[in-house]
Each structure stands twice: as C-alpha cells, then as structure tokens.
C-alpha positions in Angstrom: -22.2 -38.6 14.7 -20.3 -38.7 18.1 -19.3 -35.5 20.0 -15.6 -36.4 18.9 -16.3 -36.8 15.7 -18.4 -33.7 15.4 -15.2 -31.6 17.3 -13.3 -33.3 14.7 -15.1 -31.7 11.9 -15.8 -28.8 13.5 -11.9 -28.4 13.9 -11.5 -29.4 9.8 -14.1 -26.5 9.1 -12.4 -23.5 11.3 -8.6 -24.6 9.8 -9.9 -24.4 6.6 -11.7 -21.4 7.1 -8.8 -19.8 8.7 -6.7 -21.1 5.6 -9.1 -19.1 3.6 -8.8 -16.3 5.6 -5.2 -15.7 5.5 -4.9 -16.1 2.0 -7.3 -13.2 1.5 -5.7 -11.1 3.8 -2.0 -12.0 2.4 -3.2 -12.1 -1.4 -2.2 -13.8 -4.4 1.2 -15.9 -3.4 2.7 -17.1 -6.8 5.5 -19.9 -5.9 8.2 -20.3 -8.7 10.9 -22.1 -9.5 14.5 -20.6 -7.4 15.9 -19.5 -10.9 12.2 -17.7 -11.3 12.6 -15.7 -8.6 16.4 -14.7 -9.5 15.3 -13.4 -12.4 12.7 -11.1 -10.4 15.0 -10.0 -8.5 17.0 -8.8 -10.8 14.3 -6.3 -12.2 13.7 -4.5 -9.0 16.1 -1.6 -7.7 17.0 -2.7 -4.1 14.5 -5.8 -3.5 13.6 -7.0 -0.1 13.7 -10.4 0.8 12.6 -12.4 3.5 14.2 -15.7 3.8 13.8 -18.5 6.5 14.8 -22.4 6.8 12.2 -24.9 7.1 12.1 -28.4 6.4 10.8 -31.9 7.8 13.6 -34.3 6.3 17.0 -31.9 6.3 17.2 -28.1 5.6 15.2 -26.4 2.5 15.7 -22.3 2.2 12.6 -20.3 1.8 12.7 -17.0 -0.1 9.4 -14.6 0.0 9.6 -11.3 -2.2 7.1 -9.0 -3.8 7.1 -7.6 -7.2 4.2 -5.4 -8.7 1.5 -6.4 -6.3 2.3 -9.9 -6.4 4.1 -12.0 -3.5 6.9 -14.4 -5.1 7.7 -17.7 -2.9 10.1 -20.1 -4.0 12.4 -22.7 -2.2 15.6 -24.1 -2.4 18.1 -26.8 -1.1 20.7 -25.1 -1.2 20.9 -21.1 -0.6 20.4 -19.1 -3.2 23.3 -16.7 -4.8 21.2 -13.3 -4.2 21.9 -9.7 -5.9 24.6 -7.9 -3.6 21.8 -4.9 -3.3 18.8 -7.0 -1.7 17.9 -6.0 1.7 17.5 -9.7 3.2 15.2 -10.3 6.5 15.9 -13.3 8.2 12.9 -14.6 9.8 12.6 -17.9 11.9 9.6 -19.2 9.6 7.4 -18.7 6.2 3.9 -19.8 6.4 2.7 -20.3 2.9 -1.6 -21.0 3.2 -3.0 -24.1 1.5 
C-alpha cells in the first residue's frame, strides 16, 4: 500500500470513528416523517425546536426536537405549520451522524 493510500484509509477510519463518536455522545436520533414529528409536538407543553435550512439541490427545512429521551429529526420542502407555543431556535445547520 502507498503512503497516499494508507492516509486515505487512515482518514476513512478517524471519520468513521468520529461518526461513531458523536452518535454516542448525541444518542439515539429517530428521523420521521414531517407529519410524525407534528404529531409529537403536539403532546408536549411548550416544545423546543431547533430548525435550520440545508440542502444541495434547492432548500429542504430541518426540524430537530426531543421528546422523552429521544431526539426527533425530520425534514421538509416546505416549512412546516408549527404549534403557536413552540419555542423555535434558528440555527445555521443540523448535523445528523451516519
């Protein structure tokens, strides 16, 4: 094996391993459907939300919520229609591991 290729695959293993990583120190990240994550919503008194816009070919919104020691993910082409009582957080990106 070359020196590049060996960098190569010594660059494959630490993102993986750092893929790993932050999915044990986030947790269990469930992604569901936008209607899914509606219906959460509307079981929790004053939900947060943090939402972001992402994309690679036009805009998609991202939603991220928790709800009994789970994290909720789920995204959208067009913006959701969320409860008037969630606290929203804007945030310039969601990183979702794997």
């Amino acid at each position: 094996m070359s020196n590049g290729a060996a960098a190569g695959a010594a660059g494959a293993a630490a993102a993986a391993a750092a893929i790993a990583q932050a999915i044990k120190a986030s947790g269990a990240i469930v992604k569901v459907e936008p209607e899914e994550l509606l219906k959460i919503l509307s079981r929790v008194e004053s939900p947060l939300v943090v939402t972001a816009e992402g994309g690679l070919w036009g805009v998609v919104h991202q939603y991220l919520t928790s709800y009994k020691g789970l994290a909720f993910f789920a995204k959208s082409k067009e913006p959701l229609n969320l409860p008037s009582d969630v606290e929203l957080v804007v945030s310039g990106k969601i990183w979702i591991p794997g």
